[in-house]
DSSP file (Angstrom, degrees, kcal/mol; ACC not computed):
  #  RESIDUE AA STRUCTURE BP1 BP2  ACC     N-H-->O    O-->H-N    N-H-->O    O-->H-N    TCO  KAPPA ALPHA  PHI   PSI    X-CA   Y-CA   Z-CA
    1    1 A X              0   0    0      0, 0.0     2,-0.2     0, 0.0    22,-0.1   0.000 360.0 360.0 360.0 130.8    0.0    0.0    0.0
    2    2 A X        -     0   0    0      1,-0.1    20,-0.1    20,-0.1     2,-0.1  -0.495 360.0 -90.6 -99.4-177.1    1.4    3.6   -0.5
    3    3 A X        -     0   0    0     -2,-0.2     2,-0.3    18,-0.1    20,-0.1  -0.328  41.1-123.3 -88.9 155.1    1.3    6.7    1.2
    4    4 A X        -     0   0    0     18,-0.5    17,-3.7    20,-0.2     2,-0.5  -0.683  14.3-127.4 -92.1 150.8   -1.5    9.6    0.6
    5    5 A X  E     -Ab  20  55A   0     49,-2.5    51,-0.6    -2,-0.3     2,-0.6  -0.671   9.3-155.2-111.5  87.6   -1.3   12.5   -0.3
    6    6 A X  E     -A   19   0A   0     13,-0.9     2,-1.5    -2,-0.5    13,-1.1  -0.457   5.0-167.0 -34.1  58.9   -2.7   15.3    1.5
    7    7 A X  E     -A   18   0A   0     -2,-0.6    51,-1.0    49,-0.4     2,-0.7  -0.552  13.0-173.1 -87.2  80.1   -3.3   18.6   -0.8
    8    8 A X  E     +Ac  17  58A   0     -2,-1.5     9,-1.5     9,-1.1     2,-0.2  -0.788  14.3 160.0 -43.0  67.1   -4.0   21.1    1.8
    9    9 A X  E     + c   0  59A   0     49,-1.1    51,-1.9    -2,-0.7     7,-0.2  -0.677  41.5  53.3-134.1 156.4   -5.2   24.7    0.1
   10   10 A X        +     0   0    0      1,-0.4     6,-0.1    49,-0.3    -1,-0.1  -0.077  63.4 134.2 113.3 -21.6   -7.2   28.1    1.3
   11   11 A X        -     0   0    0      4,-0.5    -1,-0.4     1,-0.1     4,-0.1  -0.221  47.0-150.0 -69.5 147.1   -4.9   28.9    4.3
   12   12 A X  S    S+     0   0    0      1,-0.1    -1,-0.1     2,-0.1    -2,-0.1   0.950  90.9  38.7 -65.4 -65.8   -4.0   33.0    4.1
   13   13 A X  S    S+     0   0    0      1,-0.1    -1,-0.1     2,-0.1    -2,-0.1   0.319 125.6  26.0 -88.0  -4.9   -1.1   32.9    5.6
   14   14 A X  S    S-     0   0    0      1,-0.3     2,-0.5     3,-0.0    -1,-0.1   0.606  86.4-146.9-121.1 -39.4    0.7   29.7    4.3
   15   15 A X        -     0   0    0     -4,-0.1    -4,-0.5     2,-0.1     2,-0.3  -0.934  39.7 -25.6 116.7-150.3   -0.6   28.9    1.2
   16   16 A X        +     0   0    0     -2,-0.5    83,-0.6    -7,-0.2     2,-0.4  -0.945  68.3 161.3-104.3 145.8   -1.3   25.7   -0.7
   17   17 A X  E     -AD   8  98A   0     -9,-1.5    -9,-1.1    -2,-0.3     2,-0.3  -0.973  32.5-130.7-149.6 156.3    0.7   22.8    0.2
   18   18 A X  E     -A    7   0A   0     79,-0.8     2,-0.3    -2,-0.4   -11,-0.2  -0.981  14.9-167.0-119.4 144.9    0.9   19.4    0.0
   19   19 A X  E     -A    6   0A   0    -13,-1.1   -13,-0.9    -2,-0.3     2,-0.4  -0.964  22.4-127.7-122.1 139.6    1.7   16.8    2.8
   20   20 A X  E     -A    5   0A   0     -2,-0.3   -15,-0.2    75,-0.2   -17,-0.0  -0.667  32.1-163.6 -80.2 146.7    2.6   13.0    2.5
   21   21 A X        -     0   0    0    -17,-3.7     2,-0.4    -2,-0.4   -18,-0.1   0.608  22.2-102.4 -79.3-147.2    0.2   11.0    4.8
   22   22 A X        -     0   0    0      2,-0.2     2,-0.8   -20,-0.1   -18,-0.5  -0.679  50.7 -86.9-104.7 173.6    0.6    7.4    6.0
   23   23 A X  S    S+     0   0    0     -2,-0.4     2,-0.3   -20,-0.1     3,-0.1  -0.206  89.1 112.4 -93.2  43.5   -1.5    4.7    4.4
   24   24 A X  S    S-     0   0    0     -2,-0.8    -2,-0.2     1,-0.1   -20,-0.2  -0.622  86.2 -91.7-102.6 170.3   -4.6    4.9    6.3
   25   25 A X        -     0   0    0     -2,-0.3     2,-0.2     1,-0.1    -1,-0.1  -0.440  56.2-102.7 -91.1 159.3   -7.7    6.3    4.2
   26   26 A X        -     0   0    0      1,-0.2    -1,-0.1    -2,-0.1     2,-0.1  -0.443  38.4-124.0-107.0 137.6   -7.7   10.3    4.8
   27   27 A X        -     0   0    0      2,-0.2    -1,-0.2    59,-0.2    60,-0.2   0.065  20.6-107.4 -74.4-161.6  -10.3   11.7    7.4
   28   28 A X  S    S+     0   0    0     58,-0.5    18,-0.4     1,-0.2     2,-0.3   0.193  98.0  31.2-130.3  18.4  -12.6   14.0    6.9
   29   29 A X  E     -e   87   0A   0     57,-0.6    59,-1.1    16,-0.2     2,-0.4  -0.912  61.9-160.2-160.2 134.2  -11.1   17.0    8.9
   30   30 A X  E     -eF  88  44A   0     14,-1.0    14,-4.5    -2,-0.3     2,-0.3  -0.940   8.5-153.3-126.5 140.3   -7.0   18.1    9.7
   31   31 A X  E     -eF  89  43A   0     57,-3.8    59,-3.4    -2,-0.4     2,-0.7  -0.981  14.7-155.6 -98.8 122.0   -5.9   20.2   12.4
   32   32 A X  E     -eF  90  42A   0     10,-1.1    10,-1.1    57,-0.3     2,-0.6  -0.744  11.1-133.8 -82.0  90.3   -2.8   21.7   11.2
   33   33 A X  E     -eF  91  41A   0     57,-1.3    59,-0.6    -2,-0.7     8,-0.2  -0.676  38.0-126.3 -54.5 117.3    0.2   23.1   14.3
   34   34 A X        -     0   0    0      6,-1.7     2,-0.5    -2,-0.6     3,-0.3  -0.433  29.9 -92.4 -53.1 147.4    0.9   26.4   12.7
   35   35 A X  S    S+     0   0    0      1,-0.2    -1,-0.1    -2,-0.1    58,-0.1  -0.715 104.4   3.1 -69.8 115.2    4.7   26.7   12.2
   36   36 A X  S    S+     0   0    0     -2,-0.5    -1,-0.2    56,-0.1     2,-0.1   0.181 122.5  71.1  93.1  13.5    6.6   28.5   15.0
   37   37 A X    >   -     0   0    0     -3,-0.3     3,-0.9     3,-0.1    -3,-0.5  -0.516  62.1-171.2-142.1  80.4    3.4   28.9   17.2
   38   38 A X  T 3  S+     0   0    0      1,-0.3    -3,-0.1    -5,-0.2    -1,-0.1   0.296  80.2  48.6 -66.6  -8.1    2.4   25.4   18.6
   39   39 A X  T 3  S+     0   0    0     26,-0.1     2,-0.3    27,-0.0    -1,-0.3  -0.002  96.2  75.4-140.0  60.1   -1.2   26.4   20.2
   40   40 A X    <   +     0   0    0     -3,-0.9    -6,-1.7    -6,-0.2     2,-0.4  -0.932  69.2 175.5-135.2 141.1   -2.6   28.3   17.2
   41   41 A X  E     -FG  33  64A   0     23,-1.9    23,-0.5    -2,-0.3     2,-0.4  -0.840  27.5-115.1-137.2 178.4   -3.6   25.6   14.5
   42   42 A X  E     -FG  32  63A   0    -10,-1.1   -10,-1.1    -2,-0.4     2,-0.4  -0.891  24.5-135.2-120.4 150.7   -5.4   25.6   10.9
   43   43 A X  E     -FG  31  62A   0     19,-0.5    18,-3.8    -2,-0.4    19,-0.9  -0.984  23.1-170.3-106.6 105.9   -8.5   24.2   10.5
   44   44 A X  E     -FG  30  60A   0    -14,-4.5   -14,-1.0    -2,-0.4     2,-0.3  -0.892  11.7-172.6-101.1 152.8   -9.1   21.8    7.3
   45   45 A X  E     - G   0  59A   0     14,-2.2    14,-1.3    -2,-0.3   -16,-0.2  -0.958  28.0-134.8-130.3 122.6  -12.5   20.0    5.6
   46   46 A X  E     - G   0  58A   0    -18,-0.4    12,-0.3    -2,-0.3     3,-0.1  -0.512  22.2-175.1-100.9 158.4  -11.7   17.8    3.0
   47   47 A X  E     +     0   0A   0     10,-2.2     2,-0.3     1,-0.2    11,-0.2   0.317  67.4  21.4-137.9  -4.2  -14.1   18.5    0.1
   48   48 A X  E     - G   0  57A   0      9,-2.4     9,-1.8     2,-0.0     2,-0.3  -0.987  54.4-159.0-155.2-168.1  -12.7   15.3   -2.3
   49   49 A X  E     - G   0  56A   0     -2,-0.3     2,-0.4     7,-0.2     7,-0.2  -0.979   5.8-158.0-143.2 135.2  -10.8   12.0   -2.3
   50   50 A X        +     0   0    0      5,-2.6     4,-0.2    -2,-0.3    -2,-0.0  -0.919  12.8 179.9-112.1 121.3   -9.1   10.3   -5.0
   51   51 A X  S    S+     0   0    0     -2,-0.4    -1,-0.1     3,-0.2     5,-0.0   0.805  76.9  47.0-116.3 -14.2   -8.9    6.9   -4.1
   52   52 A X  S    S+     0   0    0      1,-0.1    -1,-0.1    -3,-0.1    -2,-0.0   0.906 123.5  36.3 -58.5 -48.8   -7.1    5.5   -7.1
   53   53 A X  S    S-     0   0    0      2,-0.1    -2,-0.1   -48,-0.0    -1,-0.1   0.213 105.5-128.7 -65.1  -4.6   -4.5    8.3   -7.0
   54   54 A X        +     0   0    0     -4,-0.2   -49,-2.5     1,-0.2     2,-0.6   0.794  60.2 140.9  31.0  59.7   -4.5    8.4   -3.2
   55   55 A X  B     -b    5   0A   0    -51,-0.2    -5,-2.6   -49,-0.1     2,-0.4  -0.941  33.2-170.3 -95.9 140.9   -5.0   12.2   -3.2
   56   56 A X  E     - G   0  49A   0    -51,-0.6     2,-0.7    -2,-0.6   -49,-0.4  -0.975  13.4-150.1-135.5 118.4   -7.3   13.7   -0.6
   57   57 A X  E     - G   0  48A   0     -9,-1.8    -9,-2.4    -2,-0.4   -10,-2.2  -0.853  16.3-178.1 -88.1 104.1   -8.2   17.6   -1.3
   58   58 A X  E     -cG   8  46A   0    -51,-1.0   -49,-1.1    -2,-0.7   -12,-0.2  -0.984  13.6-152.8-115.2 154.1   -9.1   20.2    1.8
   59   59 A X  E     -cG   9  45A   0    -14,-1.3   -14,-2.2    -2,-0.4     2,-0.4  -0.401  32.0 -85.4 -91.0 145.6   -9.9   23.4    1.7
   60   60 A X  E     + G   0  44A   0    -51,-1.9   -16,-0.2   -16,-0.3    -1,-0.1  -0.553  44.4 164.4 -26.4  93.2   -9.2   26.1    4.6
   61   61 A X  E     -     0   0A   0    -18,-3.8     2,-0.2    -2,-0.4   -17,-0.1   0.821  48.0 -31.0 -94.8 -22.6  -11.2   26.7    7.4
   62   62 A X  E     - G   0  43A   0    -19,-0.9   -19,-0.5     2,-0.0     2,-0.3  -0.823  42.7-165.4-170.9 130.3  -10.6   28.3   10.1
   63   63 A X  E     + G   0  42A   0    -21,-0.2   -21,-0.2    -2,-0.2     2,-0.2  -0.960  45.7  91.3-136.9 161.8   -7.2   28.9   12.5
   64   64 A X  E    S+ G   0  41A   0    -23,-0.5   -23,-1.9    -2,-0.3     2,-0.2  -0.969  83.7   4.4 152.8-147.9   -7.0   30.2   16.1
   65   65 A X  S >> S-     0   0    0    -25,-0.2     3,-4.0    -2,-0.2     4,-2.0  -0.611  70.5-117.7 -80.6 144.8   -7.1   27.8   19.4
   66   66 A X  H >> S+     0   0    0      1,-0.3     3,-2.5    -2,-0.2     4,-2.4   0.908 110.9  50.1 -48.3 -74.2   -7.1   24.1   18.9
   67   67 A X  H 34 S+     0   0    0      1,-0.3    -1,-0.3     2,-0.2     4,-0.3   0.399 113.0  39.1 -70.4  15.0  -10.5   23.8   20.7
   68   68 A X  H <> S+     0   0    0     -3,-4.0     4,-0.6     2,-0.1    -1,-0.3   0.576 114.0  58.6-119.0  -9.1  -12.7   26.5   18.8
   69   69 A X  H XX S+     0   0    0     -3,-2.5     4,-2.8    -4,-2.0     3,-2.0   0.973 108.7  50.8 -80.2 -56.9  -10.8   25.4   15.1
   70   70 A X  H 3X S+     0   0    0     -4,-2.4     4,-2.6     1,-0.3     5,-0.2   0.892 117.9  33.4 -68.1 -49.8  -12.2   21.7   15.9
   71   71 A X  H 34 S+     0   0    0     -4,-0.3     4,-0.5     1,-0.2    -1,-0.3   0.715 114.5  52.4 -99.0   9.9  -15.5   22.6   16.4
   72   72 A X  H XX S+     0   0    0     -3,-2.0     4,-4.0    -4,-0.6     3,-0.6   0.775 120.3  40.9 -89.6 -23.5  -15.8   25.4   14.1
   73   73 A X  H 3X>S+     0   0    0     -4,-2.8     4,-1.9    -5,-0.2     5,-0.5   0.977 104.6  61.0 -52.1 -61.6  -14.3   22.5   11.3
   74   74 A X  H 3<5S+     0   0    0     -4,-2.6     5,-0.3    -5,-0.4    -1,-0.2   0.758 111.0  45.5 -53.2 -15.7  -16.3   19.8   12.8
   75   75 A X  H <45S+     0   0    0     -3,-0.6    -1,-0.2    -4,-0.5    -2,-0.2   0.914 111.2  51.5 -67.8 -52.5  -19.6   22.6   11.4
   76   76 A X  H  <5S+     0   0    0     -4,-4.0    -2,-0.2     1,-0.2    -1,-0.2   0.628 108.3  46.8 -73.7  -6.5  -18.4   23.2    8.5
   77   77 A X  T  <5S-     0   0    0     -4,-1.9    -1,-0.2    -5,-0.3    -2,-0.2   0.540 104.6-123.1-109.2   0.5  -18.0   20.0    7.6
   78   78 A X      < +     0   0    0     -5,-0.5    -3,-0.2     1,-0.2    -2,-0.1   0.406  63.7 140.1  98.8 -20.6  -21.5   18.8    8.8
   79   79 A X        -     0   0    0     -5,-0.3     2,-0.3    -6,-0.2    -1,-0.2  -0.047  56.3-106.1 -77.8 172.1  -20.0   16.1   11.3
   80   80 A X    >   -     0   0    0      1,-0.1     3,-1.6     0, 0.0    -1,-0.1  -0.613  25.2-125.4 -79.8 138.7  -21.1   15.1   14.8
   81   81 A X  T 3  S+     0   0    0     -2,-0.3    -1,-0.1     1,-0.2    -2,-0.1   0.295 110.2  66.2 -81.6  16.7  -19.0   16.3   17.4
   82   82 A X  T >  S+     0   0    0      1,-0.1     3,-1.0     2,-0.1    -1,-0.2   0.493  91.6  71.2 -92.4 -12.8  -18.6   12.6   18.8
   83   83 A X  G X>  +     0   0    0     -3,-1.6     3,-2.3     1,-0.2     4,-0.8   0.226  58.7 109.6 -86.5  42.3  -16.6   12.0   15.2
   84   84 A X  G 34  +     0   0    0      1,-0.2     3,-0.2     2,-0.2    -1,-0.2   0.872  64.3  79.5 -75.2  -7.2  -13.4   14.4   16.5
   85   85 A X  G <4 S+     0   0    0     -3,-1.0    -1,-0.2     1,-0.3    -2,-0.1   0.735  83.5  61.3 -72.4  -3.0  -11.8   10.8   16.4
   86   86 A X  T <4 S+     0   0    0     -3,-2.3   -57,-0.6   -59,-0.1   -58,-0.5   0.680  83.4 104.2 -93.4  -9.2  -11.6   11.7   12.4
   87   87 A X  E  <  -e   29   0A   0     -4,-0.8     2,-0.6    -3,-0.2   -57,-0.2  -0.493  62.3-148.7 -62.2 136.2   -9.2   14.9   12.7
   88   88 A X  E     -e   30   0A   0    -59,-1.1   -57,-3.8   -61,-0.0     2,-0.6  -0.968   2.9-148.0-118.9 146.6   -6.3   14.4   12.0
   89   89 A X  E     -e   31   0A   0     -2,-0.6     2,-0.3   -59,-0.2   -57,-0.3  -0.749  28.7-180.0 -78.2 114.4   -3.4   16.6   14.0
   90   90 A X  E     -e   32   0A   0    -59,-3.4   -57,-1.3    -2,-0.6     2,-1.1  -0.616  23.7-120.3-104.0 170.0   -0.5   17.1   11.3
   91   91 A X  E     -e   33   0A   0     -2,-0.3     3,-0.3   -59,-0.1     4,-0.3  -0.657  15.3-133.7-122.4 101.3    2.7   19.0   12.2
   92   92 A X        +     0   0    0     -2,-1.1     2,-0.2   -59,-0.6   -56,-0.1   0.166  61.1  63.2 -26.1 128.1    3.8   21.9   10.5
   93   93 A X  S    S+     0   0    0      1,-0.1    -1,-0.2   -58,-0.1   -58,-0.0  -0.489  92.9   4.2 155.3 -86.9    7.1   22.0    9.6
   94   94 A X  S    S+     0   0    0     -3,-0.3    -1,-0.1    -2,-0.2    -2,-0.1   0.455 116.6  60.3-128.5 -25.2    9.6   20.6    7.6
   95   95 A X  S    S+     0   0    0     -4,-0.3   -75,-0.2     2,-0.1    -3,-0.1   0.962  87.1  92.8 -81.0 -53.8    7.3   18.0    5.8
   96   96 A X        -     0   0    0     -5,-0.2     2,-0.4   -77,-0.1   -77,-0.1   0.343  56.3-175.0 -10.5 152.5    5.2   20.5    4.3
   97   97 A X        -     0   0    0    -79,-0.2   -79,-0.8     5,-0.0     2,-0.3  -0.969  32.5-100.5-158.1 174.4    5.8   21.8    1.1
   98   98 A X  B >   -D   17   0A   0     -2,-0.4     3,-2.2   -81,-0.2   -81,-0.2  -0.792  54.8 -94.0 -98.2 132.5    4.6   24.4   -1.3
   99   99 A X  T 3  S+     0   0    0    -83,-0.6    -1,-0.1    -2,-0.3   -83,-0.1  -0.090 114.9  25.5 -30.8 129.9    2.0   22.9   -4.4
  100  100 A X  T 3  S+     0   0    0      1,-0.1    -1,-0.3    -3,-0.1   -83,-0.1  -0.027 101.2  80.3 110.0 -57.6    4.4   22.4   -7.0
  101  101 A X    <         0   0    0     -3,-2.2    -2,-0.2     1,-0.2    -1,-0.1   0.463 360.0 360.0-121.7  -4.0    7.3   21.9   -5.5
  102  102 A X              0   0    0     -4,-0.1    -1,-0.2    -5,-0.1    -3,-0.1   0.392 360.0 360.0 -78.6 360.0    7.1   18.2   -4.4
C-alpha cells in the first residue's frame, strides 16, 4: 500500500501545500500546528478524495485555538461532534511543502 497525499489549500497565511500521509484512508477534517506557534492551529475539511491516486483535497477553514478550530471545522464540515476521532493533528514544519514543489 502507498502513502496519501494530502493537498492542503485556502490557508491566508501559508498557502497551498501538500503533505505525505501514512497509508490509512484520509479523514474528513485536519488540524494543522501552525509553524513557530504550537497552540494556534489551521482548520481543514476535506471536500474530495481520489482513491485510485491516493490524493485527498481540503480546503481552509478556520485557524486560532485548537478547541474553537475543531469545532468550528467539525460545522463546516456537517460532522457530529462525537466524530473528532476523524481529525487528523499534522505537524507543520519541515514535511510541508509548497503545491508544486514536491
Amino acid at each position: 500500500m502507498g502513502h496519501w497525499v494530502y493537498e492542503l489549500s485556502g490557508c491566508p497565511d501559508s498557502g497551498d501545500h501538500q503533505q505525505i500521509a501514512d497509508d490509512q484512508e484520509p479523514g474528513d477534517v485536519v488540524l494543522r500546528k501552525r509553524p513557530g506557534n504550537p497552540s494556534v492551529v489551521d482548520g481543514f475539511v476535506r471536500e474530495s478524495i481520489d482513491d485510485i491516486m491516493m490524493i485527498a483535497r481540503f480546503r481552509w477553514v478556520a485557524c486560532g485555538d485548537p478547541s474553537a478550530v475543531a469545532s468550528g471545522v467539525l460545522q463546516a464540515s456537517e460532522l457530529p461532534p462525537r466524530t473528532r476521532c476523524d481529525a487528523r493533528l499534522m505537524r507543520a514544519g519541515s514535511t510541508l511543502e509548497p503545491r508544486g514543489s514536491a
